[in-house]
ROLUMDREN-395172 format. One record per residue (C-alpha): x, z, y. Coordinates in nm, 4 decimals. Layout:
+----------+----------+----------+
:        u :        w :        v :
+----------+----------+----------+
:        X :        Z :        Y :
...
+----------+----------+----------+
end
This chain:
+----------+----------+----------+
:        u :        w :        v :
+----------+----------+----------+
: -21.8595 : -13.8090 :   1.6196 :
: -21.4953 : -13.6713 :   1.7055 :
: -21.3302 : -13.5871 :   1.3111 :
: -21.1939 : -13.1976 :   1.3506 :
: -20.8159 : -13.2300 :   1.2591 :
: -20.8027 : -13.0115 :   0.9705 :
: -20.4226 : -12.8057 :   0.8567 :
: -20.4457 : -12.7400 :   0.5100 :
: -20.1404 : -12.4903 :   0.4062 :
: -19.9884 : -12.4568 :   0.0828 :
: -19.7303 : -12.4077 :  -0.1293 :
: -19.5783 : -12.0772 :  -0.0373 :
: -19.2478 : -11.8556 :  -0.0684 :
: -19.4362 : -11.7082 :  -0.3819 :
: -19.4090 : -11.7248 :  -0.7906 :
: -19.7388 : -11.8909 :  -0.7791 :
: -19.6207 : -12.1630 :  -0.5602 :
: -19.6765 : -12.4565 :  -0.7616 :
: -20.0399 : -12.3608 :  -0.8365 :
: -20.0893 : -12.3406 :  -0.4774 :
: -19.9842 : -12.6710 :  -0.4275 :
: -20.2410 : -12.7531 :  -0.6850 :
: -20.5402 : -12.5866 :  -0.4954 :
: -20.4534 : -12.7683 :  -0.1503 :
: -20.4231 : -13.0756 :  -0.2560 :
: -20.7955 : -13.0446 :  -0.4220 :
: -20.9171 : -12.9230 :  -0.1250 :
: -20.7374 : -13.1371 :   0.0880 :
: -20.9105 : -13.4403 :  -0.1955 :
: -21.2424 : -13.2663 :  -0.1067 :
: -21.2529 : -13.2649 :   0.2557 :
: -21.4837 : -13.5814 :   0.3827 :
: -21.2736 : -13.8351 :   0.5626 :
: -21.5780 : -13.9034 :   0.7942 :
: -21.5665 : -13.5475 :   0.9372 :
: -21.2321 : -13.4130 :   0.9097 :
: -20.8944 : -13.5613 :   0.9373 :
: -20.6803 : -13.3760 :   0.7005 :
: -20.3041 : -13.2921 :   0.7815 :
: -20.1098 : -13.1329 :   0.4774 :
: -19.8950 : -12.8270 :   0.5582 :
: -19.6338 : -12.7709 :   0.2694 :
: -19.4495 : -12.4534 :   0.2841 :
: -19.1227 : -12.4796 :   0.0820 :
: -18.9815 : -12.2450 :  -0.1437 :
: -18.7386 : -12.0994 :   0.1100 :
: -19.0387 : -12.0836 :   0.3542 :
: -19.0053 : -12.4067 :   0.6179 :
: -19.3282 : -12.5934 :   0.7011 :
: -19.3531 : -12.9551 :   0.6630 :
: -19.5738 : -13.2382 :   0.7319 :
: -19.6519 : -13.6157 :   0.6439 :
: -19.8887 : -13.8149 :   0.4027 :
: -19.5897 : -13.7878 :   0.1344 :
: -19.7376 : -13.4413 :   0.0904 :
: -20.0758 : -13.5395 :  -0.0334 :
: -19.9273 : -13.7674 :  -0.3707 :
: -19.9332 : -13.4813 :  -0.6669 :
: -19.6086 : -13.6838 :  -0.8085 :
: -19.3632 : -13.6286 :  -0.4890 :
: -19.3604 : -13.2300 :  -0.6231 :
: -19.1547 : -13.3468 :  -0.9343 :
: -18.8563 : -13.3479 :  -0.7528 :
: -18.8920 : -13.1259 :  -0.4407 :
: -18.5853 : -13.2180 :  -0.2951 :
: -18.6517 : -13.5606 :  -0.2503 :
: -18.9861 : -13.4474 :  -0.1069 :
: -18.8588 : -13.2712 :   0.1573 :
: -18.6275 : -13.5607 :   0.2727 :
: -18.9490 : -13.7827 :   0.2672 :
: -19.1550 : -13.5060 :   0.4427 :
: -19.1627 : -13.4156 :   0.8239 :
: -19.0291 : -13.0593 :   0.9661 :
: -19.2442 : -12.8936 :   1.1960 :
: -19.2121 : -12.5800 :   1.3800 :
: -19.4671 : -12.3632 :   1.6031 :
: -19.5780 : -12.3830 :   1.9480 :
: -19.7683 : -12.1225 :   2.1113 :
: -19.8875 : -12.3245 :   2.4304 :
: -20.2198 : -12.3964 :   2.3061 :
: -20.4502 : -12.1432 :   2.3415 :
: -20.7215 : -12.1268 :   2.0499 :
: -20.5799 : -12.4371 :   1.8394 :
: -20.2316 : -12.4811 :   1.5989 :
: -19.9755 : -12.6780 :   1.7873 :
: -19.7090 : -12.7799 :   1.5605 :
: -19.3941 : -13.0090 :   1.6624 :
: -19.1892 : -13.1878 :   1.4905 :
: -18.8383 : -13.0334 :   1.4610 :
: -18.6052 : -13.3163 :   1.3351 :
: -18.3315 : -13.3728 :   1.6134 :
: -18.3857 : -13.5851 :   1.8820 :
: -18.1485 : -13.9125 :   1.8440 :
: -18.2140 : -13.9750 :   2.2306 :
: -18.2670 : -13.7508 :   2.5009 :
: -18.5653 : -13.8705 :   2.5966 :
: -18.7357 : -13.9291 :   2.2661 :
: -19.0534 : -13.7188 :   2.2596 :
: -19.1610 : -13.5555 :   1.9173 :
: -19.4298 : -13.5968 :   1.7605 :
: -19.6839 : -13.3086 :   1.8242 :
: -19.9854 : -13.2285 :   1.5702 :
: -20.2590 : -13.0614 :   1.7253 :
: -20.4738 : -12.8591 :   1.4746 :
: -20.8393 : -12.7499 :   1.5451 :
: -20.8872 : -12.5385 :   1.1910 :
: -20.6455 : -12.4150 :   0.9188 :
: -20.7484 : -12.4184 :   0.5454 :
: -20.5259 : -12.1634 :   0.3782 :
: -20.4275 : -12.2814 :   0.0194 :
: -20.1854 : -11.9809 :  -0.0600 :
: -20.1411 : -11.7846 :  -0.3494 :
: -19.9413 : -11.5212 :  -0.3550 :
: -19.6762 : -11.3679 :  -0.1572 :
: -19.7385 : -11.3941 :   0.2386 :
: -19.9431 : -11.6449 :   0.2130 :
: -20.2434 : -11.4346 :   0.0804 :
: -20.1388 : -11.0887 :   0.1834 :
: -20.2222 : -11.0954 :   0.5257 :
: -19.8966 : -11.2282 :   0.6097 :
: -20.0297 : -11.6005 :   0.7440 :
: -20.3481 : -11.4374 :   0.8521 :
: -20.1757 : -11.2370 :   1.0583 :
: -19.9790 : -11.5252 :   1.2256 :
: -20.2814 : -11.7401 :   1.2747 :
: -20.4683 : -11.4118 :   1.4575 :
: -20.1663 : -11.3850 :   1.7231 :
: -20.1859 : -11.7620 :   1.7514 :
: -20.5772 : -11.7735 :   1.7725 :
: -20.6376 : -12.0060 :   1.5252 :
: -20.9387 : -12.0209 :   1.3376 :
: -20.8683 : -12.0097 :   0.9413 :
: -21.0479 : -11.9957 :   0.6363 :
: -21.0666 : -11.7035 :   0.3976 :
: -21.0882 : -11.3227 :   0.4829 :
: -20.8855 : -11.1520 :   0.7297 :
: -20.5466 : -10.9291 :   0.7579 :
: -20.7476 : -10.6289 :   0.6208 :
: -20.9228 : -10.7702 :   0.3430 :
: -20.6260 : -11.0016 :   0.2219 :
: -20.3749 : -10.7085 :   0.2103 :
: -20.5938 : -10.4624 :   0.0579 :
: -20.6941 : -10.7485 :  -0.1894 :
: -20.3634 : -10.8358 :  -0.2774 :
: -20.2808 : -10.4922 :  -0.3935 :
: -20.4064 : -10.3793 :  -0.7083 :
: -20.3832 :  -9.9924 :  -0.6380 :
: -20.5002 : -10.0037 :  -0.2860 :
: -20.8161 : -10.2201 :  -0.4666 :
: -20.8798 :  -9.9670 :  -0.7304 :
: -20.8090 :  -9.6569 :  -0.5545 :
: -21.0697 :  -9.8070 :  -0.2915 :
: -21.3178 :  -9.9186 :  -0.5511 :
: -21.2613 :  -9.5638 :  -0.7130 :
: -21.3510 :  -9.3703 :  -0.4094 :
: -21.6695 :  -9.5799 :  -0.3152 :
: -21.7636 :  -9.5002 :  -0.6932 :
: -21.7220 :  -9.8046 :  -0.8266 :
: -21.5798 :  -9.8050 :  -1.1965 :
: -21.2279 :  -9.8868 :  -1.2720 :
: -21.0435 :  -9.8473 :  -1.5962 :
: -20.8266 :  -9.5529 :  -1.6001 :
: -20.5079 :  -9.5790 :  -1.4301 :
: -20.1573 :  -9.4687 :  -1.3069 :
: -19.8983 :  -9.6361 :  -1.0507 :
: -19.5545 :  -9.5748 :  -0.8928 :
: -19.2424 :  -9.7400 :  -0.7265 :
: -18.9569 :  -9.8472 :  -0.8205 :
: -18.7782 :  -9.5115 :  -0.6848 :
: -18.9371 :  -9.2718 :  -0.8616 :
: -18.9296 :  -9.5003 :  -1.2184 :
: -18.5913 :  -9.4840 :  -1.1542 :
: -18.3969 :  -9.1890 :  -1.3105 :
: -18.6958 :  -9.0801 :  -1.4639 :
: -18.8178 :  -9.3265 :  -1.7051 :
: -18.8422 :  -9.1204 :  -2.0137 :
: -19.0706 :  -8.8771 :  -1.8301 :
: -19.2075 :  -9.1270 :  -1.6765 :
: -19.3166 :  -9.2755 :  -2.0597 :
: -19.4026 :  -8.9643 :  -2.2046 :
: -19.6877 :  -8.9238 :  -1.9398 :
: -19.7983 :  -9.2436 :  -1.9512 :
: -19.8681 :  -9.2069 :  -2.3161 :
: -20.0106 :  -8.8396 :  -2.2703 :
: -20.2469 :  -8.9398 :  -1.9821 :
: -20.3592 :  -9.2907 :  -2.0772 :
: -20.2488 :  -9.3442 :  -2.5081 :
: -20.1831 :  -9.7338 :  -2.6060 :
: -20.2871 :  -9.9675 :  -2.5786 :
: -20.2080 : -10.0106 :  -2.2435 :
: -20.1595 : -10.3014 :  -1.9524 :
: -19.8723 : -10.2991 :  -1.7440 :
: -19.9458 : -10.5511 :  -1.4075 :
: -19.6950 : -10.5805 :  -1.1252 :
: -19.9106 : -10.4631 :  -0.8234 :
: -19.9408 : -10.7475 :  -0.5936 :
: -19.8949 : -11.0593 :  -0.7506 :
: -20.1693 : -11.2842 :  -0.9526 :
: -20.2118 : -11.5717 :  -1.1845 :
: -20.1279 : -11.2932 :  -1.4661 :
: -19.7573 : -11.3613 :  -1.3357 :
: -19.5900 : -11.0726 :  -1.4983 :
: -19.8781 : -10.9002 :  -1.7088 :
: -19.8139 : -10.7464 :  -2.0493 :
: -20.0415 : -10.6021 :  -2.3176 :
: -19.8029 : -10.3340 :  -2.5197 :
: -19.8902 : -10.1173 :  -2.8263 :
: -19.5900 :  -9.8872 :  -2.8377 :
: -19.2872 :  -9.7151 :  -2.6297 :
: -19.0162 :  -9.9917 :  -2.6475 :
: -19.2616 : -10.2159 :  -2.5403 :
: -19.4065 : -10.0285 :  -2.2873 :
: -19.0333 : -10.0050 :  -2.1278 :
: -18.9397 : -10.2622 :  -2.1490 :
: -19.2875 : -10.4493 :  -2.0088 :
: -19.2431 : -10.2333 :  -1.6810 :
: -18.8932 : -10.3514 :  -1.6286 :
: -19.0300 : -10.7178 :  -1.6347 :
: -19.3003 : -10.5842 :  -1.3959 :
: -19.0388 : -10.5011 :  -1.1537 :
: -18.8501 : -10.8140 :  -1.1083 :
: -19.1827 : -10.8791 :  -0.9362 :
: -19.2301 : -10.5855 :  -0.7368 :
: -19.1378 : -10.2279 :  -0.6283 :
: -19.4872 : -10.1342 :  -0.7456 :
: -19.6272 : -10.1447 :  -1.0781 :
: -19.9591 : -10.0270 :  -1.1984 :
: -20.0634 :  -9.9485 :  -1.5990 :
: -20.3558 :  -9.9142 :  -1.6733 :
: -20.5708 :  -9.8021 :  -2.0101 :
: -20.6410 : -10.1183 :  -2.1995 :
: -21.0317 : -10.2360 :  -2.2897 :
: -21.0792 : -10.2483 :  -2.6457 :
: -21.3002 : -10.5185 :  -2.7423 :
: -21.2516 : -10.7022 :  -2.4337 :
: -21.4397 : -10.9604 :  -2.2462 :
: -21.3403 : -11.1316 :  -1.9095 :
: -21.6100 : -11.1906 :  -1.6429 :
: -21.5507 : -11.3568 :  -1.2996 :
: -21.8045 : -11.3768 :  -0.9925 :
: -21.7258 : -11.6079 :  -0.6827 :
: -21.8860 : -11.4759 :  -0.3615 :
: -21.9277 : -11.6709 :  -0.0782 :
: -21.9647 : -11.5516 :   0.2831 :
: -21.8545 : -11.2616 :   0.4997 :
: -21.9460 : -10.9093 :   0.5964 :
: -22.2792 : -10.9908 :   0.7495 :
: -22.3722 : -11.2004 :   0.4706 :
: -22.2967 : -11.3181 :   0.1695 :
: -22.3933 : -11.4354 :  -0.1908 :
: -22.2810 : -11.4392 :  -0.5269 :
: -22.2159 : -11.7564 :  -0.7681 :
: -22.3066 : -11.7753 :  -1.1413 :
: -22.0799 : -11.5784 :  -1.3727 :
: -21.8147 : -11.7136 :  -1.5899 :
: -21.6769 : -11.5757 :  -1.8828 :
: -21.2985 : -11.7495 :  -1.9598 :
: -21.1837 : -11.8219 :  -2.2895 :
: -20.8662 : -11.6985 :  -2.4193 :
: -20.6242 : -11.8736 :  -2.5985 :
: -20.5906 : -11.5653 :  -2.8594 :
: -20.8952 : -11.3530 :  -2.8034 :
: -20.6702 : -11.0096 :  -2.9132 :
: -20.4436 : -11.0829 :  -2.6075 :
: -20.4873 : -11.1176 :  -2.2107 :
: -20.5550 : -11.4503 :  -2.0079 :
: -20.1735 : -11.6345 :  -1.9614 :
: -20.0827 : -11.8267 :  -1.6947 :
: -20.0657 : -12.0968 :  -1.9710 :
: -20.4602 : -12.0349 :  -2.0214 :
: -20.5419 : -12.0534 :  -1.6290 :
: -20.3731 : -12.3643 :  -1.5143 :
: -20.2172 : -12.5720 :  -1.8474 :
: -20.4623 : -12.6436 :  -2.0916 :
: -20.8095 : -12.7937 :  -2.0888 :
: -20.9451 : -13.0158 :  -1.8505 :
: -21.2650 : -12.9776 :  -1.6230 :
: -21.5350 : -13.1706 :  -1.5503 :
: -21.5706 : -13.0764 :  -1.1895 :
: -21.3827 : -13.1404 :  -0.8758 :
: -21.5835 : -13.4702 :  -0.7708 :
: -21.4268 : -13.6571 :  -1.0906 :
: -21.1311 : -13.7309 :  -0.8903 :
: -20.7542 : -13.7489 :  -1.0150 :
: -20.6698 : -13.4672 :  -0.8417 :
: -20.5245 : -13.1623 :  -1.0596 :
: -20.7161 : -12.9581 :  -1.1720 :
: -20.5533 : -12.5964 :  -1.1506 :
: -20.7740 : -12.2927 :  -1.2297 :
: -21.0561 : -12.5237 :  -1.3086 :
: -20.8571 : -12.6332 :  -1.6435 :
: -20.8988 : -12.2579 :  -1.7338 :
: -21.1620 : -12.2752 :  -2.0731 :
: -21.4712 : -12.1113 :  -1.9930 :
: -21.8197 : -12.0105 :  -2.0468 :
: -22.0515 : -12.1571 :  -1.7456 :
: -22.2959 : -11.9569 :  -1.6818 :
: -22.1372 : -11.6298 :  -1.9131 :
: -22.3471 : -11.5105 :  -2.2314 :
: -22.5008 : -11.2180 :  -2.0766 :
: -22.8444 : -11.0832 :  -2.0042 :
: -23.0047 : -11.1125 :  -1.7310 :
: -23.0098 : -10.7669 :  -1.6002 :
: -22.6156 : -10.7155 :  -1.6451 :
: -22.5923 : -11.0642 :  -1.5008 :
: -22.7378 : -10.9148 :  -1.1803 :
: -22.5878 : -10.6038 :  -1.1904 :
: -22.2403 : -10.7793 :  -1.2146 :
: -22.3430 : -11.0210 :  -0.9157 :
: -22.4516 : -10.6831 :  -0.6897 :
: -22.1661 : -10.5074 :  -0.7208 :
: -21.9568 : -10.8460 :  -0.6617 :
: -22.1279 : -10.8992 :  -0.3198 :
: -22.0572 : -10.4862 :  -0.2338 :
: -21.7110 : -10.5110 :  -0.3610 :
: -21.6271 : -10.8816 :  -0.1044 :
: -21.8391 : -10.6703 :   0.2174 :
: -21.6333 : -10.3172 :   0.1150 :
: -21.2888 : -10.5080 :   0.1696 :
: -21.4592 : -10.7304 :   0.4565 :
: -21.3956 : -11.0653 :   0.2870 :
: -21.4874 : -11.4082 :   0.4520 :
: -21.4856 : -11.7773 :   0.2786 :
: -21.4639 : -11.7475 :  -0.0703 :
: -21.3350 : -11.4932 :  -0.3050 :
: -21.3533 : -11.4182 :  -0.6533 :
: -21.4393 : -11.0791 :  -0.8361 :
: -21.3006 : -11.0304 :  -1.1845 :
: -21.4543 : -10.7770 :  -1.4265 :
: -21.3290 : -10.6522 :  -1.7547 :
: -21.6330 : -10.5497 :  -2.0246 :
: -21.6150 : -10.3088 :  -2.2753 :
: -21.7684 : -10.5361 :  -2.5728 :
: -21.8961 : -10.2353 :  -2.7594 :
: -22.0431 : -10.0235 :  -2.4639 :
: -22.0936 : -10.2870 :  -2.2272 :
: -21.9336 : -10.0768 :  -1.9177 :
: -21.8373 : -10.3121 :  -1.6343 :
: -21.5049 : -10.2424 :  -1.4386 :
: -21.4075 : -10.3871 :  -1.1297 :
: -21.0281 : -10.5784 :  -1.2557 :
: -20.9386 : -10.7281 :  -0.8814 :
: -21.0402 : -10.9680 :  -0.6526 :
: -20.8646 : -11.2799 :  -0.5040 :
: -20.9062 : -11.3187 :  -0.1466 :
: -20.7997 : -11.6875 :  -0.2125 :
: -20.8966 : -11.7497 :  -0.5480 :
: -20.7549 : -12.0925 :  -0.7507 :
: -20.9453 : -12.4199 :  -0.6710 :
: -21.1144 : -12.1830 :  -0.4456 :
: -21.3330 : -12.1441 :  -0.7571 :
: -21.5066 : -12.4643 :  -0.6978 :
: -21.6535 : -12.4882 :  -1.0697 :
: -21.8477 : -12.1462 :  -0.9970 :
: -22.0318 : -12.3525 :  -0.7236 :
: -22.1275 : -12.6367 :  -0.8884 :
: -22.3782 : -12.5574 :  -1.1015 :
: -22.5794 : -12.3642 :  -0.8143 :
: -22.5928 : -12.7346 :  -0.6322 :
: -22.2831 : -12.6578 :  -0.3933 :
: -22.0159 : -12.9441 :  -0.4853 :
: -21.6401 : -12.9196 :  -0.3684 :
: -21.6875 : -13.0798 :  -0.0448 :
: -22.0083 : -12.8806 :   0.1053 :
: -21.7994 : -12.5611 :  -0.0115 :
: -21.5230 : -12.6829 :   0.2226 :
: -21.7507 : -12.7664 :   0.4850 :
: -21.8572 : -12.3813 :   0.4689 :
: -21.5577 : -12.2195 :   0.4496 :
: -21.4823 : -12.4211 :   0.8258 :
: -21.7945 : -12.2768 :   0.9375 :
: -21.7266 : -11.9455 :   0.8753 :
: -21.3770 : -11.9619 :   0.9858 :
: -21.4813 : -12.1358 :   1.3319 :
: -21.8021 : -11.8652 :   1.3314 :
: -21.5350 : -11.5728 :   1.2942 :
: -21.3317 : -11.7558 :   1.5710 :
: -21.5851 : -11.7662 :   1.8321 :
: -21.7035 : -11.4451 :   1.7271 :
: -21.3511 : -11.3037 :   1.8090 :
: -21.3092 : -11.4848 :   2.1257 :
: -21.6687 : -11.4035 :   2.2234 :
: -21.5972 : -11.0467 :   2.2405 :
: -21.3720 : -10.8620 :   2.5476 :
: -20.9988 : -10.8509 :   2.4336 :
: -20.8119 : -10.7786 :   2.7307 :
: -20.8899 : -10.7310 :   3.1051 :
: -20.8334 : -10.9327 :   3.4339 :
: -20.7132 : -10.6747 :   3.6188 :
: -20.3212 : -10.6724 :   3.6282 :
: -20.2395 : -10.2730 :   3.6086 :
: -19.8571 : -10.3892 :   3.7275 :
: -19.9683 : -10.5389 :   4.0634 :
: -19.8138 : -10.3646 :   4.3638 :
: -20.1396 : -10.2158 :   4.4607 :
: -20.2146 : -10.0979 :   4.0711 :
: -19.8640 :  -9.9332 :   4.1041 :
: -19.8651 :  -9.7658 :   4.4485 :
: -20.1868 :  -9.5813 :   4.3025 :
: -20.0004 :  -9.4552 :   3.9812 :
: -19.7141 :  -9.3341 :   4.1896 :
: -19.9857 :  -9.1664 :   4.4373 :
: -20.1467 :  -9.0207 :   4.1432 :
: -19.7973 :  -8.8347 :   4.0480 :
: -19.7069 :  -8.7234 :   4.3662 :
: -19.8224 :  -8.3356 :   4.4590 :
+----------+----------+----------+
end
């Protein structure tokens, strides 16, 4: 059986690059060398592509700049209908030298953050008519914004923790007005997030004005957009994978992740830097979001537990996700009130360890995610998307100019 020549993408123009790189080369580790044939895609920092085996040893990142000399650049060609052409784009030392070409029948996106997972990539892989994994241009833009989530959530009646959001233009000039009604309309404690980036890259818990200030102005080295929100007191943290698309999907079991200090938020320090997991097909691979400490399946009953999963599977069909994406919830310890926190269209490790347990291991969750993406793509292709007729021919256009005449 012919292997399907897989492009798995990462790395990114994005503060989360590095834990991108993390969650492509897992998946790249996962993919089974009897049916695919795996071709890393490393996007540098200033946004090139590049190719080459160098890409798949975790040690080449320590020094990036050496890994680029050692790596291949490659650049986009839009001659093949349907697949990913990519050419090398080192210059030619003879004339007729002929580059190497790579030839890509499916794209794994690995991106966090930034274009990568905001419908940026998605976007260039729909006018290139390449099937990819993950959700689409729609679902990744409105999931990488955390006010276009909850305002979405919030009008299909779906509870979200009070909130308030605005620009950079109308913070500025304004800011002690701006304070005053945050504290009228929402009181402390309260979280200030920057609006579309994740990994808890720029997140602050704050308890009075100064820090309040002073946590928005770190918000918006980020982004234009910031979003602060009331604070949960007694707070727990539960995440639900969900794995599918609109027509169908299903949810994984809950976890519930274990903070470093249980009176502050999850750090990026918590996610990706401290304790190991047992998962990932034992391999030496890093283990990114699955060194996050956690509670497999979480401590709840089984009614909530269900609940939490249902509105999970709504909340992945209401954005029209595809592949895999994770749901995180914040609960009110004392009430037990569920909110819907945000979802990741392209969640870390592609949340392999929520998978596990329900008898899907790393690799047969790869080997869905292609079959979605190449169901989507013959979907797409399936359907009528332009017409044969050419409206500019000279007998199209002597009928337009008849049609004008009196």
């Amino acid at each position: 059986m012919q292997r399907l020549r897989v492009g798995v993408v990462f790395g990114g123009v994005s503060p989360e690059h590095e834990v991108s790189v993390i969650t492509g080369l897992q998946a790249a580790a996962a993919l089974d060398p009897d049916r695919y044939e795996v071709v890393p895609l490393y996007v540098a920092k200033d946004g090139s592509w590049y190719t080459g085996s160098v890409l798949l040893a975790l040690e080449a990142y320590q020094d990036l700049d050496a890994l680029r000399r050692l790596a291949i650049p490659v650049r986009f060609d839009p001659a093949v209908h349907g697949r990913l052409l990519l050419v090398d784009a080192r210059p030619r030392r003879w004339p007729w030298q002929r580059p190497l070409r790579y030839l890509l029948d499916v794209v794994v996106l690995a991106l966090h953050g930034g274009d990568g997972e905001n419908g940026g990539v998605q976007g260039l892989c729909e006018t290139l008519n390449v099937p990819y994994t993950g959700s689409g241009v729609l679902g990744s833009a409105l999931g990488m914004d955390k006010v276009l989530s909850k305002l979405l959530c919030q009008q299909q009646g779906i509870p979200v923790v009070d909130f308030r959001w605005f620009r950079e233009h109308e913070w500025a000039g304004q800011e002690e007005a701006w304070l005053d009604r945050l504290e009228a309309e929402l009181g402390y404690p309260m979280v200030v997030k920057p609006a579309r980036l994740g990994s808890s890259i720029g997140i602050q818990r704050v308890a009075e004005r100064v820090a309040l200030d002073a946590a928005i102005e770190e918000a918006l080295r980020y982004d234009e957009k910031v979003l602060v929100e009331r604070a949960v007191q007694h707070l727990r943290e539960v995440n639900c994978a969900v794995l599918g698309d609109p027509s169908a999907a299903r949810p994984s079991v809950l976890e519930e992740p274990v903070r470093s200090d249980p009176s502050k938020l999850l750090t990026f320090q918590d996610k990706y830097l401290r304790g190991q997991s047992k998962g990932g097909q034992g391999t030496k691979q890093p283990q990114g979001m699955a060194s996050l400490e956690r509670i497999i399946p979480a401590p709840l009953d089984p009614t909530q537990t269900q609940a939490i999963q249902e509105m999970a599977v709504r909340i992945f069909q209401l954005f029209e996700c595809a592949g895999v994406a994770r749901i995180d919830f914040l609960l009110d310890g004392d009430t037990g009130q569920v909110y819907f926190n945000e979802i990741n269209t392209i969640p870390g490790s592609f949340s392999f360890y929520l998978w596990e347990p329900a008898g899907v291991p790393f690799d047969a969750l790869m080997d869905e995610l292609i079959r979605l993406a190449q169901k989507r793509h013959r979907e797409k292709n399936g359907r009528v998307r332009s017409y044969d007729v050419n409206l500019l021919s000279l007998r199209s256009l002597q009928g337009v100019k008849g049609a004008k005449q009196p």
